[in-house]
C-alpha positions in Angstrom: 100.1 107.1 102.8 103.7 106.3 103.5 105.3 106.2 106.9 108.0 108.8 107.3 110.7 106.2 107.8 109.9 104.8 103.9 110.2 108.5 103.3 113.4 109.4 104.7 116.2 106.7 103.7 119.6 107.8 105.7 121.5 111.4 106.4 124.2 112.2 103.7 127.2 113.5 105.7 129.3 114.9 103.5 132.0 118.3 104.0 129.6 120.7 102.0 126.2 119.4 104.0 128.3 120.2 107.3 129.2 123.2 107.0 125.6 123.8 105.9 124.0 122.7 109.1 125.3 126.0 110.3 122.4 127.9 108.1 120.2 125.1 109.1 120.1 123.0 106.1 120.2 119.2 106.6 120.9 117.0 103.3 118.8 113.5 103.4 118.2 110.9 100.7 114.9 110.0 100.3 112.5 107.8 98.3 112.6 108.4 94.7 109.0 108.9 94.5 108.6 111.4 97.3 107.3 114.9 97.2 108.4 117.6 98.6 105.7 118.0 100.8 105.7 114.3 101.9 109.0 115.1 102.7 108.7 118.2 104.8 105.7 116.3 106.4 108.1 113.8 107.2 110.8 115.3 108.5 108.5 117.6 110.9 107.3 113.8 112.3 110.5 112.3 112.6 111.9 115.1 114.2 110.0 116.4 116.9 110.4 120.6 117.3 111.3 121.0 113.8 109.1 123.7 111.2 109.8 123.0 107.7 110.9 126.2 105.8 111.9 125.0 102.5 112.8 121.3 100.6 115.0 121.4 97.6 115.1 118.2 95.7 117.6 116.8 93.2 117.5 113.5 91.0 121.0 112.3 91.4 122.5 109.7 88.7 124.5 106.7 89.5 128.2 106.7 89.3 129.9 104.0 86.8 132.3 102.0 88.8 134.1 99.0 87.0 135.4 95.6 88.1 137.8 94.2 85.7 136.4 94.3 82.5 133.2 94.7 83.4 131.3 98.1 83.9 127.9 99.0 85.3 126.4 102.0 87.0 125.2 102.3 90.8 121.6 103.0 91.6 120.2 106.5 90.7 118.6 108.0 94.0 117.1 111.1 94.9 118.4 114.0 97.6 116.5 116.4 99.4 117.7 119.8 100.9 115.8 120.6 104.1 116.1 124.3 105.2 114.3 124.9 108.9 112.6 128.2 110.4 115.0 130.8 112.5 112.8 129.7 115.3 112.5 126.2 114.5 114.7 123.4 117.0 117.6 121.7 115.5 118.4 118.2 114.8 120.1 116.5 117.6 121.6 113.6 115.7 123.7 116.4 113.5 125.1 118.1 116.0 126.6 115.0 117.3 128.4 114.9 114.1 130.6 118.2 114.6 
């Protein structure tokens, strides 16, 4: 079994998963091999007083970016969609973001 920090990788902050936070969905990338469940499991740990209502999941490609001549594509990585419970605590280090 994994540890939920190999699980979750990093936040994405981005304009659409801030204004989000305000129906309590948080965006994370995660490993590329991760379940949903894993997931969920994972944030509940990391995140003491969360409850997991929902995990959406999308593969996401990697974006070509050129140097010179030369092209090549970035890593493909995978996102996950977190929705929480109406009763559920929210995530501290978002709410330092807005």
């Amino acid at each position: 079994m994994k540890a939920p920090q190999d699980i979750i990788l990093r936040p994405v902050i981005t304009e659409a998963s801030m204004q989000a936070i305000a129906m309590k969905k948080y965006t994370f990338k995660v490993a590329k091999d991760a379940n949903k469940i894993e997931i969920a499991k994972a944030v509940e740990a990391l995140f003491a007083g969360t409850k997991v209502a929902a995990v959406n999941t999308m593969n996401v490609n990697g974006r070509l970016k050129r140097m010179g001549r030369t092209a090549g594509y970035r890593p493909d990585w995978k996102k996950a969609i977190v929705t929480l419970t109406a009763d559920s605590k929210t995530i501290e280090f978002f709410d330092s973001m807005m």
